[in-house]
SEDREN-699239 format. One record per residue (C-alpha): residue number from 1; x, z, y. Coordinates in Angstrom, 1 decimal, padded with zeros to 4 digits, always signed. Example, Ala and Ser with C-alpha at 12.3 -4.5 7.8 and 13.67 -1.06 7.14 Angstrom:
// residues 2
(r 1, (+012.3, +007.8, -004.5)),
(r 2, (+013.7, +007.1, -001.1)),
// end
This chain:
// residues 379
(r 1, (+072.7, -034.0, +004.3)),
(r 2, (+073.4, -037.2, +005.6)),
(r 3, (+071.0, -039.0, +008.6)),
(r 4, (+068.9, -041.8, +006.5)),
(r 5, (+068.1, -043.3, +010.5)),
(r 6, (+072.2, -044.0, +010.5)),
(r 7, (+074.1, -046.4, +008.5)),
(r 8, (+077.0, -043.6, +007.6)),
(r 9, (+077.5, -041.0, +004.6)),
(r 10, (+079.6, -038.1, +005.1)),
(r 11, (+082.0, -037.0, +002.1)),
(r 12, (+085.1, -034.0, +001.6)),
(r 13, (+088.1, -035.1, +000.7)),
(r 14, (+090.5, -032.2, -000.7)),
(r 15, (+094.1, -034.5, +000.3)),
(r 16, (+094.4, -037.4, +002.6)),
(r 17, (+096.5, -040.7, +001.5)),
(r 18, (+099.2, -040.8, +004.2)),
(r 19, (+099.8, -044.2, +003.3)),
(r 20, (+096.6, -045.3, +003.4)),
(r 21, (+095.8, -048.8, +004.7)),
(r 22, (+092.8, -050.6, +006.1)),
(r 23, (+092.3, -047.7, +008.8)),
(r 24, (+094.8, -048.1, +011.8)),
(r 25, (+092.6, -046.8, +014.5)),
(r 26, (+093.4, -043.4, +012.3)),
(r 27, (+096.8, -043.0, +013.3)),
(r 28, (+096.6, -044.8, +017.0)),
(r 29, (+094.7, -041.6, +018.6)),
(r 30, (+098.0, -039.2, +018.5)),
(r 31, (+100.8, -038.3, +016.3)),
(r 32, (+099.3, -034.7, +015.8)),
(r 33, (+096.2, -036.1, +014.6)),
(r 34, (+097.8, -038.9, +012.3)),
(r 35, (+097.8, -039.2, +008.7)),
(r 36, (+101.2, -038.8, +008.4)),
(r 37, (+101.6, -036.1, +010.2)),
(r 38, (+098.3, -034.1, +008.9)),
(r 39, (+098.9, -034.9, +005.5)),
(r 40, (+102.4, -032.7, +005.7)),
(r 41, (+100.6, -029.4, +006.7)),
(r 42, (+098.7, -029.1, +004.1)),
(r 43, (+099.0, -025.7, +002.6)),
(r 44, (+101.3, -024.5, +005.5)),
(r 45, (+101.1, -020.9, +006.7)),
(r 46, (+098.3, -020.1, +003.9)),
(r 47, (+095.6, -022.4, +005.3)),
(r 48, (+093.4, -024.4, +002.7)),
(r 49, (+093.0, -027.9, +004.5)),
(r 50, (+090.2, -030.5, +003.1)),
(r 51, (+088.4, -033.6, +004.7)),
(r 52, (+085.1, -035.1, +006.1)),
(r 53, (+085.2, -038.6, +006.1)),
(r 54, (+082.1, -040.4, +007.6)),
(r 55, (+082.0, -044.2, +006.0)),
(r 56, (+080.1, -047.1, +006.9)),
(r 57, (+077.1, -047.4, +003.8)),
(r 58, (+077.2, -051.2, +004.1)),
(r 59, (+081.2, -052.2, +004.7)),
(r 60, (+082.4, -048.6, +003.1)),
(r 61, (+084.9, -048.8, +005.7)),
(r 62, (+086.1, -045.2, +007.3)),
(r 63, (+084.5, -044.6, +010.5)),
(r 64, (+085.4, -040.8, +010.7)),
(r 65, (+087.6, -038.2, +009.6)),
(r 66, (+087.8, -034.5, +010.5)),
(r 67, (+090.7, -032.2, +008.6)),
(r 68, (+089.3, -028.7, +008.8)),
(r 69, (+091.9, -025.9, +007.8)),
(r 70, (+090.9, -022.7, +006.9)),
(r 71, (+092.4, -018.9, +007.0)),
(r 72, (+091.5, -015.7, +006.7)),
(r 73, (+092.6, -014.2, +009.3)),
(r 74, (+093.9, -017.0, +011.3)),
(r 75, (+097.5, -018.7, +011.9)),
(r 76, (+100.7, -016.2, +012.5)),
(r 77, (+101.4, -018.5, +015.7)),
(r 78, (+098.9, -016.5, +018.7)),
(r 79, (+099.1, -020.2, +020.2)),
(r 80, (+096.3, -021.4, +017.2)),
(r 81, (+095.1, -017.8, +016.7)),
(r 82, (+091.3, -017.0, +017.7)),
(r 83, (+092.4, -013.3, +018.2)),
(r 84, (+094.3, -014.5, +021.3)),
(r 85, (+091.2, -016.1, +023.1)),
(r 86, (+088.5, -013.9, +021.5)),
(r 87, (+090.1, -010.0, +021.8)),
(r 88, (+089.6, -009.7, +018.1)),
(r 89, (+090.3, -011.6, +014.7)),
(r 90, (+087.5, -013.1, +012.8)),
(r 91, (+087.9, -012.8, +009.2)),
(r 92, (+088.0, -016.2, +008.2)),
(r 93, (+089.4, -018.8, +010.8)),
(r 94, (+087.9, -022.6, +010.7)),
(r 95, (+089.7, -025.1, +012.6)),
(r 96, (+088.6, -028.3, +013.4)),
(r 97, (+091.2, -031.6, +013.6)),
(r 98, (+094.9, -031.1, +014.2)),
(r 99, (+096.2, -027.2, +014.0)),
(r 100, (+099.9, -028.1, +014.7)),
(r 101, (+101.3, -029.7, +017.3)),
(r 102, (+099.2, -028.4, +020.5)),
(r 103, (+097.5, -031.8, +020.9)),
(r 104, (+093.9, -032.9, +019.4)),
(r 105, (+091.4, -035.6, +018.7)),
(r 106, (+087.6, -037.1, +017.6)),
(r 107, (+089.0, -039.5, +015.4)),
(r 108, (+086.1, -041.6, +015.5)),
(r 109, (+086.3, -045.6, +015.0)),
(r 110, (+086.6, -047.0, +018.6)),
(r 111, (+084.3, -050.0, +017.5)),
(r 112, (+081.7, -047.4, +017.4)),
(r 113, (+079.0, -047.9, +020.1)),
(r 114, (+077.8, -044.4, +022.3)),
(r 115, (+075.0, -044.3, +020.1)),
(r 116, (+076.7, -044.6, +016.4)),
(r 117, (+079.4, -042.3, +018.1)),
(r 118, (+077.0, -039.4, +018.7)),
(r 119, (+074.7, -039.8, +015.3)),
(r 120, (+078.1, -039.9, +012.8)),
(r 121, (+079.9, -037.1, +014.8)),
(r 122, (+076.6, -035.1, +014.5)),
(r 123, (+076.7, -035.5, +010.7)),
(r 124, (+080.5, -034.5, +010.6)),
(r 125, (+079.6, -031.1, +012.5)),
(r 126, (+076.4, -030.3, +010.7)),
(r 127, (+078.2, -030.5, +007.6)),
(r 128, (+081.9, -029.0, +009.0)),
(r 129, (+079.6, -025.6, +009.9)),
(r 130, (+078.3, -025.9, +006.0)),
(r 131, (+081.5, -025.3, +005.1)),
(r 132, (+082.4, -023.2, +007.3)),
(r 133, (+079.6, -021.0, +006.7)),
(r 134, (+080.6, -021.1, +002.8)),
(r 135, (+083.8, -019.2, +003.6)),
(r 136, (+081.9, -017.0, +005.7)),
(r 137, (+082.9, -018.2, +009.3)),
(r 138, (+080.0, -017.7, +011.8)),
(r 139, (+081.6, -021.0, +013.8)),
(r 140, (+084.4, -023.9, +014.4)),
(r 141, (+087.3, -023.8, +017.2)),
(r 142, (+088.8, -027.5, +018.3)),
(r 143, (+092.3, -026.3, +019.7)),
(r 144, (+093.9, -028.5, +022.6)),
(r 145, (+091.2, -031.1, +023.2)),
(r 146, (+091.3, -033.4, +026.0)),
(r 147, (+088.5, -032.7, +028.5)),
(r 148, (+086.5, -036.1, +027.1)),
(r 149, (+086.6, -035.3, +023.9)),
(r 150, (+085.0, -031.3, +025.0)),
(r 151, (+082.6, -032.7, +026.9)),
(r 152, (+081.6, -035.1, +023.9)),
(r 153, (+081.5, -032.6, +021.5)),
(r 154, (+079.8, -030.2, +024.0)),
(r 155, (+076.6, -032.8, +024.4)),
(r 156, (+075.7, -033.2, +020.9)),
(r 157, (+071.9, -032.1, +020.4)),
(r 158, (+071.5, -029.3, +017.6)),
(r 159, (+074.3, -026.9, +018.5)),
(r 160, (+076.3, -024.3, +020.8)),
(r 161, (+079.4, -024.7, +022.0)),
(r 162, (+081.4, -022.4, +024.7)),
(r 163, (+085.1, -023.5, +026.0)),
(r 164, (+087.8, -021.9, +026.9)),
(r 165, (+091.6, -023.2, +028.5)),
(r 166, (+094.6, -023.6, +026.5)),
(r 167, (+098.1, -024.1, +027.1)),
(r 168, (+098.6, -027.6, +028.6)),
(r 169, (+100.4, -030.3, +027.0)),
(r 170, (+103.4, -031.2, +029.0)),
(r 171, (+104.7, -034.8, +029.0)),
(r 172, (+107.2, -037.2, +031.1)),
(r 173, (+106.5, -040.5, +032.1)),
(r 174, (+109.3, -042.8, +032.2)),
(r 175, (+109.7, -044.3, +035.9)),
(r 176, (+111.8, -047.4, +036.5)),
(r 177, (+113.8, -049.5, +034.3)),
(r 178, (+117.0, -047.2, +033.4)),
(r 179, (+117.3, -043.6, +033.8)),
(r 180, (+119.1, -043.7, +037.2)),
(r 181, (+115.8, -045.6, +038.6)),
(r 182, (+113.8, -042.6, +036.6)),
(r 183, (+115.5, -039.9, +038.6)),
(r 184, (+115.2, -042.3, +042.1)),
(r 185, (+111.5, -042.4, +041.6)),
(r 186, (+110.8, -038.3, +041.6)),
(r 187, (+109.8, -036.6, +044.4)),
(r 188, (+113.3, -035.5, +046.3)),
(r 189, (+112.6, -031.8, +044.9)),
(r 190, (+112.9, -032.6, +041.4)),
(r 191, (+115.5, -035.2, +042.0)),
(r 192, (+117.6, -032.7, +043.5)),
(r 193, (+117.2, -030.4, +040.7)),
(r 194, (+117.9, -033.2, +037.9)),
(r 195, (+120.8, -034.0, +039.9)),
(r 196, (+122.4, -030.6, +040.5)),
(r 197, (+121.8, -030.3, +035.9)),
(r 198, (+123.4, -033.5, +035.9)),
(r 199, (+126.4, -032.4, +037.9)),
(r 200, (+127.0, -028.8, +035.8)),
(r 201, (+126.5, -030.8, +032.5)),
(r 202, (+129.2, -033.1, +033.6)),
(r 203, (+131.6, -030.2, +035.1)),
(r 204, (+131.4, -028.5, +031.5)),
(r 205, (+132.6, -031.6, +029.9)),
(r 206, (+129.5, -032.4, +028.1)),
(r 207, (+128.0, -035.6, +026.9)),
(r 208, (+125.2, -036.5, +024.6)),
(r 209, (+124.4, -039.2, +022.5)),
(r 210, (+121.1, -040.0, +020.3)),
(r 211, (+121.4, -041.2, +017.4)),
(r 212, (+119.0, -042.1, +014.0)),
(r 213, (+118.3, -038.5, +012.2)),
(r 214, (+120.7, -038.8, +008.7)),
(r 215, (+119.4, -036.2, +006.0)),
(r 216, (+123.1, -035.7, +005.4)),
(r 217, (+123.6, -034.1, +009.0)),
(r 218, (+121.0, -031.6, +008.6)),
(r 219, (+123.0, -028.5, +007.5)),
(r 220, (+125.5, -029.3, +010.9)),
(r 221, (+121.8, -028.7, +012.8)),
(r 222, (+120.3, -025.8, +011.0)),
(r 223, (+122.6, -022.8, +012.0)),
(r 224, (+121.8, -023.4, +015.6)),
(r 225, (+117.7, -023.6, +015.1)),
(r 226, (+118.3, -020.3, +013.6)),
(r 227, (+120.4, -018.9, +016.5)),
(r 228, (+117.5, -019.9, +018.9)),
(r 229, (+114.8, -018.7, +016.7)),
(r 230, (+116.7, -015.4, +016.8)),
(r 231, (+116.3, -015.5, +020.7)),
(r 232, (+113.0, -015.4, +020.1)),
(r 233, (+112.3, -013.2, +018.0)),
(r 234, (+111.7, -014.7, +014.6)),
(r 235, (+113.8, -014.3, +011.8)),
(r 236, (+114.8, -017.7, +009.8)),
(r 237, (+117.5, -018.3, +007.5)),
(r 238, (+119.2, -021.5, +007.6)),
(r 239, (+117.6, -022.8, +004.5)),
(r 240, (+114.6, -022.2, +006.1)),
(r 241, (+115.6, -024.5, +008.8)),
(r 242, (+116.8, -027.1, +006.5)),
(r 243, (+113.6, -027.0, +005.1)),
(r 244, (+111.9, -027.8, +008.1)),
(r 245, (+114.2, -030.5, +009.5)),
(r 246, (+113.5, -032.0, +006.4)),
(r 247, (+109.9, -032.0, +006.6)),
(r 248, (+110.3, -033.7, +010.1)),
(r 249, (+112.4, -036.7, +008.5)),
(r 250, (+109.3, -037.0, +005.9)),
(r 251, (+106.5, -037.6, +008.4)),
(r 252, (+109.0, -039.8, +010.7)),
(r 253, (+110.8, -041.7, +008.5)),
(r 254, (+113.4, -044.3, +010.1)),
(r 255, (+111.7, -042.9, +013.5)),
(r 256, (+113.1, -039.4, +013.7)),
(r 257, (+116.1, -039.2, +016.1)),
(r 258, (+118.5, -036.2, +017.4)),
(r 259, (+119.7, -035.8, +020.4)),
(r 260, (+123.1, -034.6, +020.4)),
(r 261, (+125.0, -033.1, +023.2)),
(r 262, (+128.8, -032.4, +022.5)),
(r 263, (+131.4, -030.4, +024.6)),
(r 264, (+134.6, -031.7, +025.8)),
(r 265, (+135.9, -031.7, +022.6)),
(r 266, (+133.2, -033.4, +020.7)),
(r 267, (+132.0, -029.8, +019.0)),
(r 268, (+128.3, -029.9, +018.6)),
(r 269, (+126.7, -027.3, +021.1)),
(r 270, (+122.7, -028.3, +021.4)),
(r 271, (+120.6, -030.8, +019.8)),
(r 272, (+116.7, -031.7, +019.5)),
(r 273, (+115.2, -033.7, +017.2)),
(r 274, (+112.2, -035.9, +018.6)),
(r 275, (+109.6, -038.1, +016.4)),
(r 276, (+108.4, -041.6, +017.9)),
(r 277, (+105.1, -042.4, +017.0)),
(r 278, (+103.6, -045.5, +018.6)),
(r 279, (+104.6, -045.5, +022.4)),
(r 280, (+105.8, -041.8, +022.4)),
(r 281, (+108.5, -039.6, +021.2)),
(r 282, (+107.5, -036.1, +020.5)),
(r 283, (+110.0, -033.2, +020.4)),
(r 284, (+110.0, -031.2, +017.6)),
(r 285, (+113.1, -029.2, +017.3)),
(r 286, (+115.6, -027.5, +019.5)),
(r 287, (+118.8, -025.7, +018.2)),
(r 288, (+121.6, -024.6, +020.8)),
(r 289, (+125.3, -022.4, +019.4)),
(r 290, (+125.1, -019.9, +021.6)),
(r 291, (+127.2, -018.0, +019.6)),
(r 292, (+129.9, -020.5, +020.4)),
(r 293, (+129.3, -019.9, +024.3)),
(r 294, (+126.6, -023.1, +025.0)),
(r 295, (+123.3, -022.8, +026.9)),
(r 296, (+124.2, -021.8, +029.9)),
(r 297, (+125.2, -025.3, +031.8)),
(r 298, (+121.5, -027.2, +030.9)),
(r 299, (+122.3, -028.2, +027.2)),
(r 300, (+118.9, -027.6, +027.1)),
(r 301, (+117.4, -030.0, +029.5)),
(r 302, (+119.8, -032.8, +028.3)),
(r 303, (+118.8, -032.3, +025.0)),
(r 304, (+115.0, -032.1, +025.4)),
(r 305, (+114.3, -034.4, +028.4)),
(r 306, (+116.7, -036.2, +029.9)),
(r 307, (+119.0, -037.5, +026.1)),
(r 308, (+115.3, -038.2, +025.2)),
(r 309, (+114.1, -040.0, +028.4)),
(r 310, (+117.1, -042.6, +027.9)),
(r 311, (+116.4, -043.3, +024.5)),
(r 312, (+112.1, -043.7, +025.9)),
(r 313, (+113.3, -046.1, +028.6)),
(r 314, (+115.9, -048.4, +026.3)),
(r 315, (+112.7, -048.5, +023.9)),
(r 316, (+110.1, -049.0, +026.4)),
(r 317, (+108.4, -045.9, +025.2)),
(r 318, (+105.6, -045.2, +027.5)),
(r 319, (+106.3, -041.4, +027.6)),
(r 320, (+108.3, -038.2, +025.7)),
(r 321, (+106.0, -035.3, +025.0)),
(r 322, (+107.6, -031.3, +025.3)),
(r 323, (+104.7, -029.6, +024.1)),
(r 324, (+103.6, -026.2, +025.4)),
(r 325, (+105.6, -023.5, +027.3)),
(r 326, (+108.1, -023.8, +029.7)),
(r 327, (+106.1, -025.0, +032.1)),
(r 328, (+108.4, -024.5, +035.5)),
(r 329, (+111.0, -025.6, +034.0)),
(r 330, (+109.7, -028.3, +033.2)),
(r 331, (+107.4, -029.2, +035.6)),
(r 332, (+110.4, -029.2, +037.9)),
(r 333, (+112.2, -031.7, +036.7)),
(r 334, (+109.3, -034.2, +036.2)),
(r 335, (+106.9, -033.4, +033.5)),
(r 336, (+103.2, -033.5, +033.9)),
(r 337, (+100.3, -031.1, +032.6)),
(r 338, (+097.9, -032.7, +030.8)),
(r 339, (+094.9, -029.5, +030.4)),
(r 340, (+093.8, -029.1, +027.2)),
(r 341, (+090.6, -027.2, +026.2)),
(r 342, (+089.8, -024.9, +022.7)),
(r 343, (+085.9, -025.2, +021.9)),
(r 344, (+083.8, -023.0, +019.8)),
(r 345, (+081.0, -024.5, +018.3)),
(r 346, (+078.3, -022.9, +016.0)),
(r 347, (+074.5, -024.1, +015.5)),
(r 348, (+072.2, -023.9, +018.0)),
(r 349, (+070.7, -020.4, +018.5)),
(r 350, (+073.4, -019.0, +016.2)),
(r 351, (+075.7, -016.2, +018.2)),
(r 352, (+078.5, -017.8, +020.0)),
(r 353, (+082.0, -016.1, +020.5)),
(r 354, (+082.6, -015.0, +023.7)),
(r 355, (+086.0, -016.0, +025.1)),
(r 356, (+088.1, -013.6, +026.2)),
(r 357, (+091.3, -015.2, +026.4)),
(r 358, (+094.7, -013.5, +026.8)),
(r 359, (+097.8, -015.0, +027.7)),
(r 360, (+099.8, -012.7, +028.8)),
(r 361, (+102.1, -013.0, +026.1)),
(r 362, (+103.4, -016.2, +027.8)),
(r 363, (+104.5, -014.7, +030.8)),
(r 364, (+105.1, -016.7, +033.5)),
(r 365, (+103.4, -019.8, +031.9)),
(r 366, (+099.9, -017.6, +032.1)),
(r 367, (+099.2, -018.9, +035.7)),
(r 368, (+099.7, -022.4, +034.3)),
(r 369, (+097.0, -022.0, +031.4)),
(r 370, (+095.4, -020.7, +034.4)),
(r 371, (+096.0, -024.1, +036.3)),
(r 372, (+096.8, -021.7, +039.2)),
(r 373, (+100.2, -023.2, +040.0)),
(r 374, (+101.2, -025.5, +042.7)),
(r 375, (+104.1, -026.7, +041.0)),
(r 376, (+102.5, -028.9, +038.8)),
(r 377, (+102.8, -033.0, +039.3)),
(r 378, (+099.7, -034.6, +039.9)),
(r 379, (+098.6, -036.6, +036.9)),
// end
């Protein structure tokens, strides 16, 4: 039940208005947590997805919002699946915020002061462990919190909570004002490397361009998502892929754009499709031909950093985030690792999970969920 000492009521909301006004703050904390964004997962990969929504009792204005999504079972990606941090799979899944994407948030109003802050978010757990106790989960995970927004959670009075590392988020910072300045500001290892992929793009004759995402080019894109989701493993036809450019488009509008990289005779041999959301593009998609020979001269790299990193400094974007994975790669040629947390949280004096987390399944990148490498940038 709601606090009668604070000025807030907490309600469920079973969809969210994408195009909701009056609440900017909403969609200013990250793309992954935006409305937008939120709004087109719901009912993706079997999870039900409703809303808390704490509101000011005197102004009615929205002062919180958490999207909870819930599974049994748990998501098919191990990357948002409790079985990989826990050693087993609880029955029902609960997860708190954003559950795509590999970045999360408190989406609290940042008028709030400390104090309404702490009271409002305490009403929103209280009653997100209700529900989660309805479907029978003993507790909430937060995947891919920043370490603030752990440590907030982690003080509130009236429950347990017990974290555990996740893959890092791993973004580029543009440096300088054009791209040639970007690559003269690395340190001289990573300019040597982005150098010596410059010089083998150029030797195999390609180029790449970046251009507005047209719904009309989407079937030129899909076959080669589907040749690189082969690579790894996962069947998807090229409808499929359609399907899922097309959701991209939806959520970006006239901010989606595709990076292109062409061969010496203009034949399409990589793309990757990015989403700019405030002051950063976010790459979504990456599709390569390999069938026709490409991805072995850093098609790649041109079309997930360094085509995106020229359209981020003509815009002024403040940065181009890759997501998770990959980490040498690209920590080598400039990105940094921003660690990102998963918390448990269940009442206090209730059992808490006891994280046993697993990565090996990433290979190499393990050490960096580990933060054990020395090849990451400093932040």
């Amino acid at each position: 039940m709601d606090d009668p000492l604070t000025p807030f009521t907490v309600g469920e909301l079973d969809r969210l208005d994408p195009s909701g006004t009056g609440v900017p703050w909403l969609d200013e904390a990250g793309f992954y947590t935006s409305r937008r964004w939120t709004a087109s997962q719901e009912g993706d990969r079997g999870f039900v997805t409703a809303y808390l929504a704490g509101r000011d009792t005197t102004s009615g204005r929205t002062s919180a919002l958490v999207p909870f999504h819930t599974a049994s079972g748990g998501d098919s990606n191990p990357l948002y699946n409790e079985s990989t941090l826990l050693g087993h799979t609880p029955g029902t899944q609960v997860l708190a915020g954003s559950r795509t994407g590999y970045d999360n948030r408190v989406l609290l109003d940042p008028a709030l002061s400390r104090e309404e802050r702490a009271g409002l978010l305490g009403s929103l757990c209280g009653r997100l462990l209700d529900r989660a106790e309805e479907y029978g989960a003993e507790h909430v995970s937060w995947w891919y919190l920043p370490e603030a927004e752990t440590r907030e959670l982690a003080a509130l009075p009236g429950f347990a909570t017990v974290a555990a590392p996740c893959p890092p988020t791993a973004v580029v910072l543009p440096r300088g004002a054009d791209f040639d300045a970007h690559v003269a500001a690395l340190p001289s290892s990573r300019r040597s490397l982005v150098r010596r992929d410059l010089r083998r793009l150029a030797k195999g004759g390609y180029r790449s361009r970046t251009v507005v995402a047209d719904p009309a080019e989407l079937e030129r894109y899909a076959p080669l998502v589907v040749q690189v989701q082969a690579r790894h493993g996962e069947e998807l036809s090229e409808e499929g892929a359609v399907r899922y450019l097309l959701r991209c488009l939806s959520v970006g509008g006239a901010d989606v754009v595709v990076t292109e990289v062409l061969d010496g005779r203009d034949r399409l041999a990589a793309f990757a499709l990015g989403i700019v959301h405030g002051r950063t593009l976010h790459m979504r998609v990456f599709g390569c031909d390999y069938a026709a020979g490409h991805g072995e001269a850093g098609e790649y790299f041109e079309a997930t950093v360094y085509g995106p990193l020229r359209l981020a400094l003509d815009r002024g974007l403040d940065a181009v985030h890759l997501g998770v994975t990959s980490y040498r790669a690209k920590s080598l040629r400039g990105a940094e690792l921003r660690p990102r947390r998963t918390l448990f949280m269940s009442r206090a004096g209730r059992p808490l999970p006891v994280p046993a987390p697993d990565w090996a399944f990433l290979g190499d990148d393990e050490r960096f969920v580990a933060g054990v490498s020395s090849e990451v940038l400093p932040c």
